[in-house]
N, C-alpha and C positions, 0 to 999 in steps of 0.2 A: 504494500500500500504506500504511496505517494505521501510525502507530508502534506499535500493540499489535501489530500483525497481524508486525510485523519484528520486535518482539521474543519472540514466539511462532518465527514463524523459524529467529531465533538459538537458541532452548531446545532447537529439533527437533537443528540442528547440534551442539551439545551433548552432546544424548543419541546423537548418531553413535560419540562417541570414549568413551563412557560416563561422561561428566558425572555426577555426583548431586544429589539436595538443590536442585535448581533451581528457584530463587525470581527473579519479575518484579513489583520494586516498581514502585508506581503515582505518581511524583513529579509529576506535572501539576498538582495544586494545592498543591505543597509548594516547589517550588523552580523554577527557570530555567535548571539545570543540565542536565537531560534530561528527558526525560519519563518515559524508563521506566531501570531496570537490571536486569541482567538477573547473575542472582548464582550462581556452583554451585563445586561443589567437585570436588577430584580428589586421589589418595592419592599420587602422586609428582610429581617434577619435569618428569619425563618426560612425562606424563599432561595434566598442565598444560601445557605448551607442546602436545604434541597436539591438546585441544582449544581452545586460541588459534588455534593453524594453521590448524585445521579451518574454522571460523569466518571468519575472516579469506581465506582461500583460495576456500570458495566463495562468498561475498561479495563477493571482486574478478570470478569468473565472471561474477557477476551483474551487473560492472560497477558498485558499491557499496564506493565507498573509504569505509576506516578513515581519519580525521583525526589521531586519535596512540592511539600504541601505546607503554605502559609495563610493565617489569617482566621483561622478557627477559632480564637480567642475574643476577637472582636464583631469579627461575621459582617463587616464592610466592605471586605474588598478580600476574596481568596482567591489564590495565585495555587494552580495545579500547573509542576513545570515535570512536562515530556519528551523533555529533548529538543526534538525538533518543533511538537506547538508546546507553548503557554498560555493556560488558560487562564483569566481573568473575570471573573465573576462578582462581579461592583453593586450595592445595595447604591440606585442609583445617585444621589446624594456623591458619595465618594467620588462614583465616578466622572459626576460634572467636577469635584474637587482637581483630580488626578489630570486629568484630559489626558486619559493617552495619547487619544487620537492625536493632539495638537503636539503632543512631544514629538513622534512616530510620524509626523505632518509630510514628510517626504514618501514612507508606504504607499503605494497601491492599495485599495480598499478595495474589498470585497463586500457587497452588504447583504445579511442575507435577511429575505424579506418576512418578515412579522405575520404568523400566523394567526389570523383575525376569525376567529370564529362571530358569527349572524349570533347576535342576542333575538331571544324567542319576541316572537310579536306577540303582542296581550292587547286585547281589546278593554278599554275601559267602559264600566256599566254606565259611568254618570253622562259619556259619550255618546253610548248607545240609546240612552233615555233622552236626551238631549233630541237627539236627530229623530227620534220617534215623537217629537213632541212638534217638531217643525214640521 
């Protein structure tokens, strides 16, 4: 498997626990830190560590160890580093803090797009009585 193709992967695992904002910069001719990172956000702390877990959980199925794993103590901002991706997993607060993106501002971006699920349509009665009345 490709490091793109693992850090696509990671994005899918991601969008399990409902990740957002998921961005895979392209660090291969920027840096020797990784190749790619793989960046998203989540609105609690809760959230956050859900999808670190996630991530990191079936990736050992996969037989695919994590080398180090930070931020478990505070659950803002956890860093799963693979080598080739690091993932970045930002309670989003931090992550407007951090801006990777703007550090990393020379990357290629990959963005991958936000799974939107359709909220159920509800008829309201006071609506329906309303138009029955006209």
């Amino acid at each position: 498997m490709t490091s793109l193709n693992f850090a696509k992967l990671i994005a899918d695992l991601i969008q399990n626990k409902k990740g957002y904002d998921i961005k895979i910069l392209d660090l291969r001719k920027l840096s020797a830190i990784a190749d790619f990172f793989v960046i998203c956000s989540a609105d609690s702390d809760r959230q956050v560590k859900a999808i670190a877990d996630e991530v990191d959980d079936k990736l050992s199925e996969q037989r695919i160890k994590c080398s180090n794993r930070e931020g478990y103590e505070t659950m803002n901002w956890i860093l799963l580093d693979y080598f080739d991706v690091i993932v970045h997993v930002f309670k989003s607060e931090a992550r407007n803090y951090y801006n990777l993106e703007k550090f990393w501002g020379d990357a290629p971006v990959i963005e991958i797009k936000d799974e939107v699920k359709p909220k159920a349509v509800t008829k309201s009665k006071t609506k329906n009585k309303k138009a029955d009345l006209e």
